[in-house]
C-alpha positions in Angstrom: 12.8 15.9 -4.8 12.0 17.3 -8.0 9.3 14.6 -9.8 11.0 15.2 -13.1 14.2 14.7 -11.9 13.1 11.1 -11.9 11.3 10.0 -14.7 13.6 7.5 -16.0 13.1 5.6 -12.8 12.1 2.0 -13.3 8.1 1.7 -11.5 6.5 -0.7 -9.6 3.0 0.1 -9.4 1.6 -1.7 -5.6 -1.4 -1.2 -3.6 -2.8 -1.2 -0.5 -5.9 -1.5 2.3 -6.2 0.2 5.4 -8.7 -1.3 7.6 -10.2 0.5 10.5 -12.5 -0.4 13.6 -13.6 0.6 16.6 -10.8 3.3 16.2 -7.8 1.2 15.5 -6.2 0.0 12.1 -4.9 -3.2 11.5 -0.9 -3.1 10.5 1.8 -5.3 9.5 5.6 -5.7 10.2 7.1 -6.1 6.9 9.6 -8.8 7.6 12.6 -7.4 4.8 11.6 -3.6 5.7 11.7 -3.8 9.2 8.4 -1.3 9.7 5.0 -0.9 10.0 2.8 -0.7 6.9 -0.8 -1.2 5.6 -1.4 -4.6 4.0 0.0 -4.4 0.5 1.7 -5.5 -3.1 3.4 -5.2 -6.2 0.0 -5.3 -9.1 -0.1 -9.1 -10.9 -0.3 -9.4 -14.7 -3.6 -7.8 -15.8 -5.0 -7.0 -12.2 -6.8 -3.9 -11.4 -5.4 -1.6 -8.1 -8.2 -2.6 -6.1 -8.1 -6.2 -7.1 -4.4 -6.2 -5.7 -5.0 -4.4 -2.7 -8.0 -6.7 -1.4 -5.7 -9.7 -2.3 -2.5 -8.7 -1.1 -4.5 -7.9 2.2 -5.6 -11.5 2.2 -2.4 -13.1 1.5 -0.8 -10.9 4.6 -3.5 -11.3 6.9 -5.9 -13.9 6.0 -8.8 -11.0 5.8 -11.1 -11.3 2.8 -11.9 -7.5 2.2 -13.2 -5.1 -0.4 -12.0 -2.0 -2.1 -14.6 0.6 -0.3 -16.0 3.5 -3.1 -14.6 6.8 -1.7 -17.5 9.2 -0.8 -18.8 11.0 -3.2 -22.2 12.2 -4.6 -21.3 10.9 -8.2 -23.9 8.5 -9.8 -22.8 6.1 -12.2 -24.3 5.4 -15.3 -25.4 2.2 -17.0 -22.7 2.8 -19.5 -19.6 2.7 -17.4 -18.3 0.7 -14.5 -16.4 3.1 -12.0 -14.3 1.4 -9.9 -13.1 2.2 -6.1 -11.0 4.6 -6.4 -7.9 4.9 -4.0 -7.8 7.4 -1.1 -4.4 8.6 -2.2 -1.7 7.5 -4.4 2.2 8.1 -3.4 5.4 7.8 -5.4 8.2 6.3 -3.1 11.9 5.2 -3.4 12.9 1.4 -2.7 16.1 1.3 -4.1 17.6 4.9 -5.1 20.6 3.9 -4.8 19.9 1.5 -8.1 19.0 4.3 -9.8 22.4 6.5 -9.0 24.6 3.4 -9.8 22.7 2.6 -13.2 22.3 6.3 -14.2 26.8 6.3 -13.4 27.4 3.6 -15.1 24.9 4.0 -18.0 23.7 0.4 -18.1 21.5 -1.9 -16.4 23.2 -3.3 -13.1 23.4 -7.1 -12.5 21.2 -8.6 -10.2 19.5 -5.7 -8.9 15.9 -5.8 -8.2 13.3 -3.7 -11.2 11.9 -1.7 -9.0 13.2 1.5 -7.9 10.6 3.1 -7.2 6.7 2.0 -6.1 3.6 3.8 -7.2 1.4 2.8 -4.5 -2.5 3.1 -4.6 -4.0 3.6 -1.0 -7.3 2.0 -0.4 -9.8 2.1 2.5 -11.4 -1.5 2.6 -13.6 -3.2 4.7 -13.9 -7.1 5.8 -16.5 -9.2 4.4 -15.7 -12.0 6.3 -15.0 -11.5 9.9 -12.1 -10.0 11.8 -10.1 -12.9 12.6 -6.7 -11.9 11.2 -3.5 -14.7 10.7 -0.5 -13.6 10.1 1.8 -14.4 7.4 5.0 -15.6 8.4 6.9 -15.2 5.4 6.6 -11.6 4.9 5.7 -10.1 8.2 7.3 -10.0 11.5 3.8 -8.8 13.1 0.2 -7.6 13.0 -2.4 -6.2 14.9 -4.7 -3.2 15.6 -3.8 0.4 17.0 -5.0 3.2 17.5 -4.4 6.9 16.1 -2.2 7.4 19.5 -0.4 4.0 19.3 0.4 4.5 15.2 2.3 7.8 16.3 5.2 5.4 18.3 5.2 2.8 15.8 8.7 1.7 14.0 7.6 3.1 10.3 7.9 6.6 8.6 6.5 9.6 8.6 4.6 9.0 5.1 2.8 5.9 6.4 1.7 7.9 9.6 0.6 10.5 7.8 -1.8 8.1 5.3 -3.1 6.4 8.6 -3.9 9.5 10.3 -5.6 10.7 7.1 -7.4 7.7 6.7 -8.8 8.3 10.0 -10.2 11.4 9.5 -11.9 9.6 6.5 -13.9 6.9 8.6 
């Protein structure tokens, strides 16, 4: 896929935490997807990346974590605040077949979600508050911890296994 191709697609911007220990991650079962994904969001009004990533992590797992900075030898300044910044950000498809109909038919489509597509910021966070994880029945079919081995048989795609493998070699 050509980014350009797409530019008319209607965004979502979402984040989301990966946290690791002892050599496992913990993941979720998103109940409407039906896979295994980092703890994560659509962005509320006014609310930063990171913001949205620590609380969507809470809401899904009853964590409190932070947005970790991504190492780097920069030194901030007293004029700026620099935020955590995400470990990658990917553009992905939730609904492209929205985006065919609507571009057909040359006008919005009735009762069809607004996102078509998510722009997701990836964060590497860590707990502040204990490991003892809940999950959320609501949205998620599952939880728990696995490692780099286990991730490779989970039921999710071949993005999200790449970002956890990744973020891996980053801890």
């Amino acid at each position: 896929m050509k980014p350009s191709q797409y530019l008319d697609a209607k965004l979502c911007l979402t984040a989301a935490g990966l946290l690791y220990h002892q050599e496992k991650v913990l993941l979720v079962k998103h109940k409407k997807l039906g896979i295994w994904l980092a703890p994560g969001g659509h962005l509320e009004a006014d609310e930063q990346p990171h913001q949205a990533a620590e609380r969507e992590f809470w809401e899904e797992t009853g964590l409190r974590v932070k947005a970790t900075a991504f190492k780097s030898s920069f030194q901030a300044n007293e004029l700026s605040q620099y935020l955590p910044n995400p470990f990658l950000t990917n553009l992905h498809w939730m609904n492209k077949e929205s985006y065919t109909r609507r571009k057909a038919e040359k006008k919005p489509l009735p009762g069809v979600k607004p996102c078509e597509q998510h722009v997701c910021f990836l964060y590497l966070v860590e707990a502040i508050s204990g490991l003892d994880y809940r999950r959320n029945i609501e949205e998620t079919d599952g939880i728990g911890w696995f490692s780099q081995a286990e991730v490779a048989l989970l039921e999710t795609t071949p993005d999200i296994k790449y970002e956890v493998k990744y973020g891996f070699s980053l801890v």
